[in-house]
MIMARNU-944606 format. One record per residue: residue in three letters; x, y, z of N, C-alpha, C, O, CB in turn. Coordinates in steps of 0.001 Angstrom, whole numbers, padded with zeros to 6 digits, always signed. Atoms other than C-alpha are relative to their C-alpha. Glycine has a CB too. Layout:
REM MIMARNU-944606
ALAXYZXYZXYZXYZXYZ;...
This chain:
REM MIMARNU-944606
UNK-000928+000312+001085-025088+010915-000203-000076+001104-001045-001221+001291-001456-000321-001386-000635;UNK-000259-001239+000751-023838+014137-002598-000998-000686-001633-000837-001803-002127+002167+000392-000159;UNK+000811+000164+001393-026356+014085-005992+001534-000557-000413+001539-001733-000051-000878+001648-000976;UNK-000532+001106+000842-023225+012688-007737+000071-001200-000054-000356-001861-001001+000818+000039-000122;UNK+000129+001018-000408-022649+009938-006225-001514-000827-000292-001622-001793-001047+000376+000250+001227;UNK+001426+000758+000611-026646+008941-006387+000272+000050-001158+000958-000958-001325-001487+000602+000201;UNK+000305+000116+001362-026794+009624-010288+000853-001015-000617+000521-001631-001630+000129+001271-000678;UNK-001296+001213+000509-023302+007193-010658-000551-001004+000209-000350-001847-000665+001478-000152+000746;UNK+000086+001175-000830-024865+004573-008444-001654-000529-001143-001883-001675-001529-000194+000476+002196;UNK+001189-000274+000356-028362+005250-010153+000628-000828-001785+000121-001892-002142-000558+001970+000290;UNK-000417+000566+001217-026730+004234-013629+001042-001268-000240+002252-001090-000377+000494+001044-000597;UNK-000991+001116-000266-025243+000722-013632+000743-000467-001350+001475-001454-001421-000788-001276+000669;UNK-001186+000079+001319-023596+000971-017265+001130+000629+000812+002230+000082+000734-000383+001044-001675;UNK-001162-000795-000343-021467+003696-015186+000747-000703+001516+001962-000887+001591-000587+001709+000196;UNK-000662+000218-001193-020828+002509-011569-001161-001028+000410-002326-000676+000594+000340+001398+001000;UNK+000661+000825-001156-022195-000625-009885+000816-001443+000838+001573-002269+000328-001387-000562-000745;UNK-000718+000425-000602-021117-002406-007102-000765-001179-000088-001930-001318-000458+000385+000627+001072;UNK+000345+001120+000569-020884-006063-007117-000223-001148+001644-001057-002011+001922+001379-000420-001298;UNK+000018+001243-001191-019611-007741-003324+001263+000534+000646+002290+000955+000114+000145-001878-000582;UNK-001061-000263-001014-017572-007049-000553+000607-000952+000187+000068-002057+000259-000316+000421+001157;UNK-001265+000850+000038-014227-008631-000260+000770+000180+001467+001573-000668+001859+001024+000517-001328;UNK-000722-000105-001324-012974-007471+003097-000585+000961+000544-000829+001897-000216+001434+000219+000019;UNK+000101-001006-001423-014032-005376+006304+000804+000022+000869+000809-000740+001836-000984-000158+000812;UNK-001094-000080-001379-011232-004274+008294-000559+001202+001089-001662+001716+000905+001838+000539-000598;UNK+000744-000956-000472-011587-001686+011106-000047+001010-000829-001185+001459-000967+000342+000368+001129;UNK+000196-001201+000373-010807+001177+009152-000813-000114-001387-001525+000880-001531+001324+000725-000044;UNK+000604+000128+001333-012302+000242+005631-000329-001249-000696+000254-002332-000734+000753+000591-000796;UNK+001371+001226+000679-014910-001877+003803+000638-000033-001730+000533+000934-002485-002347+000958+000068;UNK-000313-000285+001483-013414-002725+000272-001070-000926-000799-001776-001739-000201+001689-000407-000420;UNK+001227+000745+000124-015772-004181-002187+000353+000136-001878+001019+001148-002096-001713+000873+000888;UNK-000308+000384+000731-015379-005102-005868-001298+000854-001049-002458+000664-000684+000278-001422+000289;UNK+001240-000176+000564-017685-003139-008776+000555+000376-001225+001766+000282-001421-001003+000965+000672;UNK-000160-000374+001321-017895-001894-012320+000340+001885-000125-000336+002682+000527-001516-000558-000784;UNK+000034-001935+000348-016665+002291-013558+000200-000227-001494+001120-000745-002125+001604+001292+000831;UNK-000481+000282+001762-017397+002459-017259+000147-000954-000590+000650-000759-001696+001078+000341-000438;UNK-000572+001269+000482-016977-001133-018007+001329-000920+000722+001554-002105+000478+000399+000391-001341;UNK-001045+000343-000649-013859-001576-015757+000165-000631+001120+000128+000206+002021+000490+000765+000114;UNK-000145+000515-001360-013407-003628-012921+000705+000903+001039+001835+001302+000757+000729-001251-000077;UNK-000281-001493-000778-012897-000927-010109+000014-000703+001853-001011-001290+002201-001780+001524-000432;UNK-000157-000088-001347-011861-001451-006145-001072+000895+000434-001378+001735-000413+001349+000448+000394;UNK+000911-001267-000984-014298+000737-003959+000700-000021+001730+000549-000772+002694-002186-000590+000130;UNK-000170+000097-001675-012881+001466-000730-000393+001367+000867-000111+002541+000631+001691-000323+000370;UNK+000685-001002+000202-014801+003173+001148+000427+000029+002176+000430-001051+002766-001894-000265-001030;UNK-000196-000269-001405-013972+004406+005283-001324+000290+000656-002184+001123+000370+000961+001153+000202;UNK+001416+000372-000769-016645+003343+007746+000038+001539+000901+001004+002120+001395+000059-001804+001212;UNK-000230-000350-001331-017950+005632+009955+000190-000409+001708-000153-001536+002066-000639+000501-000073;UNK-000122+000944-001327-017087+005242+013976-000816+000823+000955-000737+002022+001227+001673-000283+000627;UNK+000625-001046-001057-019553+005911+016552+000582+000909+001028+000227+002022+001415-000737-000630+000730;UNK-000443-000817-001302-017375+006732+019275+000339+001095-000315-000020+001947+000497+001048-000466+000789;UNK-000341-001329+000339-015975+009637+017514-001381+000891-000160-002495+000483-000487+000888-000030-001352;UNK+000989-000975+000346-017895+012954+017366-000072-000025-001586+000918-000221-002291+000384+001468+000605;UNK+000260-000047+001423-019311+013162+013949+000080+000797-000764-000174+000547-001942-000831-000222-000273;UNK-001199-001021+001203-017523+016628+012535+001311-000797-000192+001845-001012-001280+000644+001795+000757;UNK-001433+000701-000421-014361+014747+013904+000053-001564-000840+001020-002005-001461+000059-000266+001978;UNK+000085+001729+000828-015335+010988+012374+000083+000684-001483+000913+000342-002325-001918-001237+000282;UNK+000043-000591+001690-015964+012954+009071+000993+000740-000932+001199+000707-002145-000970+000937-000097;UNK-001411-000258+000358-012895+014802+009080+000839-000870-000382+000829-001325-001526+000586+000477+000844;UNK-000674+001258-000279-010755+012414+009655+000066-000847-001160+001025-001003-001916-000640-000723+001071;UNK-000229+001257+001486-011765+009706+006958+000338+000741-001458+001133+000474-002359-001763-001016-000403;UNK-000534-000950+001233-011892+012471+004472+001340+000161+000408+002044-000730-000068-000763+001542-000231;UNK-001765-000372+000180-008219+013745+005348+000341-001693-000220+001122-001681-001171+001043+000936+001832;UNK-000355+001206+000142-007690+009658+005326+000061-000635-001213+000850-001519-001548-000632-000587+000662;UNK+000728+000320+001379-009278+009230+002066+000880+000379-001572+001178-000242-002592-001488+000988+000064;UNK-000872-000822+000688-007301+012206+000491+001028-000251-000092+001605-000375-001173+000084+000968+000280;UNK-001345+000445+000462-004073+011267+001786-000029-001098-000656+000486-000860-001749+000905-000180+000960;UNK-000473+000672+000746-003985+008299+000452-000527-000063-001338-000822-001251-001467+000058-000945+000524;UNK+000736-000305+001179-005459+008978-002846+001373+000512-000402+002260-000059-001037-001441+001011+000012;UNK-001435-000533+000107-002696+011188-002851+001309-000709-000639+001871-000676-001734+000349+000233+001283;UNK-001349+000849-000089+000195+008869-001969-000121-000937-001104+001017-001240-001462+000238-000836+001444;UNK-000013+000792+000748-000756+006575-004484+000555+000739-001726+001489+000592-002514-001411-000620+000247;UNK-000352-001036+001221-000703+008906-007351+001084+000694+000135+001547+000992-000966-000961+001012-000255;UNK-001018-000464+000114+002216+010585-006144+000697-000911-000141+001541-000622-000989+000300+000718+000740;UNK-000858+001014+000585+004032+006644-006108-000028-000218-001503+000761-001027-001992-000312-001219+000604;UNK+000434+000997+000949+002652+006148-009383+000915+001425-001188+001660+001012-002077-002219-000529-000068;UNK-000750-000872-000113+004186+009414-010345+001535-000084-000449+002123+000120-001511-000181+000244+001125;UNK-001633+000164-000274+007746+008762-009203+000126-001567-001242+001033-001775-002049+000491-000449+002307;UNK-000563+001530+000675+007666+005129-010959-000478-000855+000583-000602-001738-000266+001434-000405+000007;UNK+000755+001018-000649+005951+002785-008547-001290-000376-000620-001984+000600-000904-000242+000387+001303;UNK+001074+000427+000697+003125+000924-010126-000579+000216+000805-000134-000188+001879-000184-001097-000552;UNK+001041+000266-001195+000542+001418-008108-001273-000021-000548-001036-000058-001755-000004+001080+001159;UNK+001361-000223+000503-003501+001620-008997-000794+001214-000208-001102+001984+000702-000673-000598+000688;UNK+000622-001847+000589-005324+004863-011365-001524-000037+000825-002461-000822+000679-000405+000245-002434;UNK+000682-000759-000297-007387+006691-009376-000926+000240-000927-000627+000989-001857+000563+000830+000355;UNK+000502-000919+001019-010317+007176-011242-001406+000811+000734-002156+001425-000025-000399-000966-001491;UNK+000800-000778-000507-012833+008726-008460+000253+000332+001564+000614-000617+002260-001200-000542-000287;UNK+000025+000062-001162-012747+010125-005188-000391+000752+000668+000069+001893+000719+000729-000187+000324;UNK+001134-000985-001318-015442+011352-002341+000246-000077+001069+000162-001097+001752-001449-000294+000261;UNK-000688-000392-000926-014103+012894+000051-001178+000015+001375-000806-000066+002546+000722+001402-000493;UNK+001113-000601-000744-017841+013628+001750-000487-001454+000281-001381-001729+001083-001098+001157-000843;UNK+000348+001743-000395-018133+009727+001835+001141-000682+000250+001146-001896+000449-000718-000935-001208;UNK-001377+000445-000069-014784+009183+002159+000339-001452-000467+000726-002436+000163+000419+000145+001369;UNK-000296+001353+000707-014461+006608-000499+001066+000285-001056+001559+001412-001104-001357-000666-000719;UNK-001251-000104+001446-011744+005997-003888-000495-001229-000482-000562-002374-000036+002043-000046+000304;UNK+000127+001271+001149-012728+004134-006679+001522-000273-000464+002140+000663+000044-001055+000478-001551;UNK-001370+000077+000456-009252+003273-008047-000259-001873-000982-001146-002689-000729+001372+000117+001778;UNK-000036+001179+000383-008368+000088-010468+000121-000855+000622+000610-000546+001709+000573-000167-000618;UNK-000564+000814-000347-007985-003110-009664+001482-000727-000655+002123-000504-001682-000938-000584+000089;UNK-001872+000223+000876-004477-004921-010175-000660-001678+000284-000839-002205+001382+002315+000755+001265;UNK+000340+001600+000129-005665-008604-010955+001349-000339-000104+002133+000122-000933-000995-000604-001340;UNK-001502+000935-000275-002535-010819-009790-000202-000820+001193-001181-001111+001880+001481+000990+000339;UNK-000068+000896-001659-001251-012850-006914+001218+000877+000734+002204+001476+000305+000611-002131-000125;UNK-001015-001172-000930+000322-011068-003717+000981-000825-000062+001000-002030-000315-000359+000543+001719;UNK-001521+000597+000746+003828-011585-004217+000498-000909+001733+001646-001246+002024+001593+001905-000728;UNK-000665+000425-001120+003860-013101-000567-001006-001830-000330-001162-002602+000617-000354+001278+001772;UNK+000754+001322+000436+001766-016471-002233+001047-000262-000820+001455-001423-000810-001559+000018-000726;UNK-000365+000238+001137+003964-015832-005219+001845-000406+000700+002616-001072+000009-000425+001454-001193;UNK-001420+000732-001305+007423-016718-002556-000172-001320+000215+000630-002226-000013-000012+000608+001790;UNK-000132+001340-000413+006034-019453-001367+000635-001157-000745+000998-002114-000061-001129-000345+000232;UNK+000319+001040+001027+006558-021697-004639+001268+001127-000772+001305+000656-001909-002009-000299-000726;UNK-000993-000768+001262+009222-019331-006669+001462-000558+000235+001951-000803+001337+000079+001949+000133;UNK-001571+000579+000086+012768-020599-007556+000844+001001+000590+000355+002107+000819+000583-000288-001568;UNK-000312-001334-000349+015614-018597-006228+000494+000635-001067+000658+001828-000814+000868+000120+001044;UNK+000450-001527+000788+015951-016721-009123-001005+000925-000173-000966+002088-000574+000019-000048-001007;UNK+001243-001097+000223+012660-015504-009099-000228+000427+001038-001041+001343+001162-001302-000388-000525;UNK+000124-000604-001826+013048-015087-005037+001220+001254-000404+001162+002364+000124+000747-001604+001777;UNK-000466-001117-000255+015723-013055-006103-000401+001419-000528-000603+002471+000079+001037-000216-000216;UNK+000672-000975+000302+014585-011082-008708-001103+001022+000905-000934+002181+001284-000479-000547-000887;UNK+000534-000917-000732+011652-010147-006876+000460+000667+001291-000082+001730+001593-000958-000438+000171;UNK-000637-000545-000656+013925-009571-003934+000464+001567-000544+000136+002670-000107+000882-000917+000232;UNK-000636-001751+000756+015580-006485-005933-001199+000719-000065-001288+001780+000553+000760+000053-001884;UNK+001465-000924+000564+012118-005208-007128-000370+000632+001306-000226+001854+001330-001543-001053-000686;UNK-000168-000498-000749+011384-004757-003768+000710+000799+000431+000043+001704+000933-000066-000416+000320;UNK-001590-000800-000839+014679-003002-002422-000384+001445-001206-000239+002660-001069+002380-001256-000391;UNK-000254-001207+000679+014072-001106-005345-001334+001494-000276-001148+002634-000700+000467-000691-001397;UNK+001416-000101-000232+010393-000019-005050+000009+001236+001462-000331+002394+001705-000729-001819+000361;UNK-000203-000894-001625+011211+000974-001319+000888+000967-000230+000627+002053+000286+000671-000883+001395;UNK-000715-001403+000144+013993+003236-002453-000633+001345-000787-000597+002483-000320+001278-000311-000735;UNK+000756-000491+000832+012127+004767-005127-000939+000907+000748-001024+002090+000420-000575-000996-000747;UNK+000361-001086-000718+009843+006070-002286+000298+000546+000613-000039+001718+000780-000526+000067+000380;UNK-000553-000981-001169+011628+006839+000231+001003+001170-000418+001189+002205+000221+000806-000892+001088;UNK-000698-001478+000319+013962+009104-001748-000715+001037-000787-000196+002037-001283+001267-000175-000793;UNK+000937-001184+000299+010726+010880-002907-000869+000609+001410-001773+001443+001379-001142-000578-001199;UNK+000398-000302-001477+009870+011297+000860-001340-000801+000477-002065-000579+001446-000275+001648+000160;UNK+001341+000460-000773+007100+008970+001044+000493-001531+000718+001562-002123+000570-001526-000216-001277;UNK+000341+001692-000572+006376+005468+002932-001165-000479+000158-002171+000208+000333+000433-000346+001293;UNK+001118+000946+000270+004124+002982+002778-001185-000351+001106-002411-000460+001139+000671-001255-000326;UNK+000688-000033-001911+003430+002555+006708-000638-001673+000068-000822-002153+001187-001911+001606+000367;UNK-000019+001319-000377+002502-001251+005942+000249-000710-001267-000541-001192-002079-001253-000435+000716;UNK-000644+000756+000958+004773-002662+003743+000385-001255+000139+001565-001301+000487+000919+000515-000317;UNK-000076+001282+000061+004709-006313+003689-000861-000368-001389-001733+000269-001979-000515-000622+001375;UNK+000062+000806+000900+004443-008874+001111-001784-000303-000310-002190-000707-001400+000942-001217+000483;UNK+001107+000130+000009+000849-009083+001716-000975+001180-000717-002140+000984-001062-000162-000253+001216;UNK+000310-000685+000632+000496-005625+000185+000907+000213-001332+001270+001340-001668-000214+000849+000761;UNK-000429+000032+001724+002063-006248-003373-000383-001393-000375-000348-002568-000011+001842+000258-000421;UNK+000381+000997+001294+000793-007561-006282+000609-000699-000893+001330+000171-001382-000537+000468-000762;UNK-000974+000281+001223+002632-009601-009031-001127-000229-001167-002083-001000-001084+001136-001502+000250;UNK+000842-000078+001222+001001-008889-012549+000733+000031-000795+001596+000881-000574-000861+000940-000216;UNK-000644-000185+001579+002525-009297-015977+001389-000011+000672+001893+000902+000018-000448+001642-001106;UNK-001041-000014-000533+006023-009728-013839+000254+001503+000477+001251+002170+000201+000918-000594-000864;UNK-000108-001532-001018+005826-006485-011950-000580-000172+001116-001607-000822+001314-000722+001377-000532;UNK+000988+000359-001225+005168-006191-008518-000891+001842+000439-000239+002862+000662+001327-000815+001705;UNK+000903-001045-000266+002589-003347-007809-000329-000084+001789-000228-001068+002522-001436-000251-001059;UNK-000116-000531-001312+002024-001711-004418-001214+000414+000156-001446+001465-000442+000990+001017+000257;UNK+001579-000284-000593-001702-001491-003034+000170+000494+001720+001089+000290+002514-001104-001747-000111;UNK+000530-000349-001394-003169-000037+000208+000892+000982+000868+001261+000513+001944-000161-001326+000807;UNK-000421-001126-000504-001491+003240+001308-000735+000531+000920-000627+001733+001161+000189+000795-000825;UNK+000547-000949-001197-003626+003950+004083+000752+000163+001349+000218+000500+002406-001351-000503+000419;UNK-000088-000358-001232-001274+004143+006452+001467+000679-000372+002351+000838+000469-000178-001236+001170;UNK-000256-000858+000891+000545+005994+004019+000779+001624+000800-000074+002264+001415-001518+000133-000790;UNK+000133-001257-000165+002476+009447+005004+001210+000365-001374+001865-000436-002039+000312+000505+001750;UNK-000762-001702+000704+004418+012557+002876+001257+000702+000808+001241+001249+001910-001336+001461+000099;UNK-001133-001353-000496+007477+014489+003617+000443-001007+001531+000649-000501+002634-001094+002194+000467;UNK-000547+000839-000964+008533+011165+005801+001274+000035+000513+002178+000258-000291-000108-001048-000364;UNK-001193-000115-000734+011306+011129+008318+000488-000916-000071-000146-001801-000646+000027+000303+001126;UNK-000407+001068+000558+014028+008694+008382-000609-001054+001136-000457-002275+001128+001609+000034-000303;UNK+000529+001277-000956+012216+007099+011381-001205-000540-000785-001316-001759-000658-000533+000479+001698;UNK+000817+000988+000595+009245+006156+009209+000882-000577-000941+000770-001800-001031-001284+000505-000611;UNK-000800+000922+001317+011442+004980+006507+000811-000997+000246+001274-001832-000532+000915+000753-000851;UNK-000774+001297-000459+013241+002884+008880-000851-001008+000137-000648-002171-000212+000734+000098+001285;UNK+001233+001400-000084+009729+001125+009860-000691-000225-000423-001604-000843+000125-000683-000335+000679;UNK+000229+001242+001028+008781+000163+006607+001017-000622-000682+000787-001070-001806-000802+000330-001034;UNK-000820+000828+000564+011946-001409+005971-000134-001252+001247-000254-002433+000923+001551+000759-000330;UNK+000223+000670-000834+011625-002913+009404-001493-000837-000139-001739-001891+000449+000219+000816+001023;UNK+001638+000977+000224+007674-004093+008235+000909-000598-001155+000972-001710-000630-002001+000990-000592;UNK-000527+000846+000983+009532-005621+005452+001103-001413+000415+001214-002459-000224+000717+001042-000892;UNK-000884+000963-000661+012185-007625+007702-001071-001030+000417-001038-002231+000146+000917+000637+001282;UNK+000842+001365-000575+009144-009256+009518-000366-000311-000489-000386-001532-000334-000774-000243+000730;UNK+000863+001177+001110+007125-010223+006679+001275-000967-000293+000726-002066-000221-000756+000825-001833;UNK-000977+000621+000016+010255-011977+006187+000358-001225+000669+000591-002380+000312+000615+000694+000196;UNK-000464+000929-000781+011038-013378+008932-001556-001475+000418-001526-002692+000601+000661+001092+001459;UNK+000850+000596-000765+007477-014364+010090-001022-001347-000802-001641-002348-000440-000809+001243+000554;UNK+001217+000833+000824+005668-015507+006664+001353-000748-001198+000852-001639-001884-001647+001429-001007;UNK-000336+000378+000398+008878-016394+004763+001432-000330+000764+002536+000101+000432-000339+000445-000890;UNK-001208+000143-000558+011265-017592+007003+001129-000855-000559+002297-000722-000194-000248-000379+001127;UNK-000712+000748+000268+012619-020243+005105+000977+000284-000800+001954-000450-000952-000517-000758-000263;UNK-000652-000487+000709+013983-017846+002728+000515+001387+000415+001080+002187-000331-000598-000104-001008;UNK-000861-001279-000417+015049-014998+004995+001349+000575-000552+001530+001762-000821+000310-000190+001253;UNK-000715-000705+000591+018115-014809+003708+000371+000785-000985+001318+001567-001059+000341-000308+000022;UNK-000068-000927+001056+017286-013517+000512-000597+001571+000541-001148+002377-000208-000898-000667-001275;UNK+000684-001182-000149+016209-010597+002377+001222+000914+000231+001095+001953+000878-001130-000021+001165;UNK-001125-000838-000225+019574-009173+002382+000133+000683-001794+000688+001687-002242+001533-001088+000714;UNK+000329-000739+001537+018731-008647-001472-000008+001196-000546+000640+001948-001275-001019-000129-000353;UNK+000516-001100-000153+016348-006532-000684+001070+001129+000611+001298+002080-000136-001165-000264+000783;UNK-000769-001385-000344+018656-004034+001166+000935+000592-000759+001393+001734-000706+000662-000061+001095;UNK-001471-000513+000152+021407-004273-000803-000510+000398-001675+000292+001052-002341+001576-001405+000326;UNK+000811-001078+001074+019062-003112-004047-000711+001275+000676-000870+002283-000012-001300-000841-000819;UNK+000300-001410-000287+017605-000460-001687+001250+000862+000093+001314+002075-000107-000780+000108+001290;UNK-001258-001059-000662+021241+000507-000543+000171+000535-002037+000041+001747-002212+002086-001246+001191;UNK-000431-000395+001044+022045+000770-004648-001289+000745-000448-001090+000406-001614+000591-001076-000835;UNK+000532-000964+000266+019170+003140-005441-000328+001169+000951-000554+002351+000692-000841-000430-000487;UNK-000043-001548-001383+018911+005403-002303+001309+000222+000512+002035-000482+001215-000967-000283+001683;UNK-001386-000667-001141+021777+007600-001229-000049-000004+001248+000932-000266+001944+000325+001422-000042;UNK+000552-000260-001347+019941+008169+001857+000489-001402+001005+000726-001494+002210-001831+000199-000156;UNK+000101+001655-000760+020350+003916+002277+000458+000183+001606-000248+000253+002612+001325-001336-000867;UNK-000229+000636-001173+022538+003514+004897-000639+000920+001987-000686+000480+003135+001841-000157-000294;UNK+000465-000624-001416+021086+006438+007640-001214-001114+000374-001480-001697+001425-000662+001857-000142;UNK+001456+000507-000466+017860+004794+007263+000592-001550+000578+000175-001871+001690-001397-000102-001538;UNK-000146+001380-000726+019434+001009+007947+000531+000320+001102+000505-000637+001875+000817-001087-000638;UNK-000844-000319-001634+021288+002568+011121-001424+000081+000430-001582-000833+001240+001247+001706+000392;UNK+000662-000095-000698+017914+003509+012066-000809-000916+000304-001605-000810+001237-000328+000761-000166;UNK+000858+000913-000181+016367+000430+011630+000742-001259+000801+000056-002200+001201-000594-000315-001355;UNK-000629+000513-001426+018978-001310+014038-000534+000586+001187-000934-000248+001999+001487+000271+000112;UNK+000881-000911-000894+017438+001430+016465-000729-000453+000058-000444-001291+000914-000373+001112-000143;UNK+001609+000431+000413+013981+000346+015771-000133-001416+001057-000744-001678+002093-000235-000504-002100;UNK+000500+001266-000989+014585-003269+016618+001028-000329+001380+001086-001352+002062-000012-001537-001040;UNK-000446+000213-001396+016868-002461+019511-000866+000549+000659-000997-000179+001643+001250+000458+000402;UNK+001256-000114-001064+014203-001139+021303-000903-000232-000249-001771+000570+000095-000353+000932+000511;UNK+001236+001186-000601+011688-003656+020980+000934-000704+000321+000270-001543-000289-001232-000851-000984;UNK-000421+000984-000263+014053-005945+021957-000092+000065+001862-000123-000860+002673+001366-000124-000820;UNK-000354-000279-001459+014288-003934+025503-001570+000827+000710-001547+001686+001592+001638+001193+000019;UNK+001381-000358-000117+010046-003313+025638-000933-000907+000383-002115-000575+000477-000423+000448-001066;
């Protein structure tokens, strides 16, 4: 572990971790203090099977991009969570936390004005990146927050840059299925959503042609 890291960890006014909240395969997130602040830690496991220049690469470039992508959404206008550390040689990111409820709890129970509203926020969120060239890579309801009536956008790790309109079709297409699968009862407001992405992206309608593409071939897979 790089002497910084020890001397942060070593001082628990500055950085101490408190409890792990989730282990997925790719990353261990875990809940702690930076400065007084309630702080995310997410930190990329290593994997045995990989060679270990190659495992180390890897999470670092993993680490970076999305460190990146977040700060570049946050950037453009997307709320997303401040960066306030990141080790690349441990391939971790301290970043804030966004204390709220994911806006896919906050559906279940919302009137349809507030299904719609947040309908737009969405549409408008997704345009917002995609006409700065990024995507989300797992955009569902399960990754936004609702805080202070904003919905904020967590977990860019699967995250790319300088995106084509085929990724930009399949996170509009991850957005149809959260739809369909976790809010079906209100699918139809999901035409909201497009028709606030179609009014902030010029780009709109290539990318919805492509996302007819998308689910015509799974349909024939």
């Amino acid at each position: 572990m790089p002497n910084r890291i020890k001397r942060l960890f070593s001082q628990d006014a500055v950085f101490r971790t408190v409890e792990v909240i989730r282990r997925g395969a790719e990353a261990e997130i875990r809940i702690g203090t930076w400065m007084g602040r309630k702080v995310i830690v997410k930190s990329r496991v290593p994997k045995t099977y990989r060679h270990v220049e190659l495992d180390t690469a890897l999470r670092s470039f993993r680490t970076k991009n999305e460190a990146r992508l977040i700060q570049e959404a946050r950037h453009h206008g997307v709320p997303t969570p401040i960066i306030y550390d990141i080790d690349l040689e441990e391939a971790e990111i301290v970043m804030e936390e966004i204390q709220g409820e994911r806006v896919k709890d906050v559906l279940e129970r919302a009137n349809a004005a507030s299904i719609k509203m947040i309908c737009n926020e969405i549409g408008r969120l997704t345009a917002i990146l995609h006409k700065n060239g990024i995507v989300h890579g797992d955009l569902t309801t399960s990754n936004m927050i609702m805080r202070d009536g904003r919905i904020w956008l967590i977990d860019f790790s699967l995250g790319e840059r300088k995106a084509q309109i085929e990724e930009m079709g399949v996170d509009l297409h991850l957005v149809k299925q959260a739809f369909l699968s976790a809010h079906s009862e209100i699918f139809h407001h999901f035409q909201t959503v497009l028709e606030s992405y179609k009014e902030h992206f010029e780009g709109a309608d290539e990318v919805l042609e492509r996302v007819k593409n998308i689910e015509s071939r799974g349909r024939y897979t």
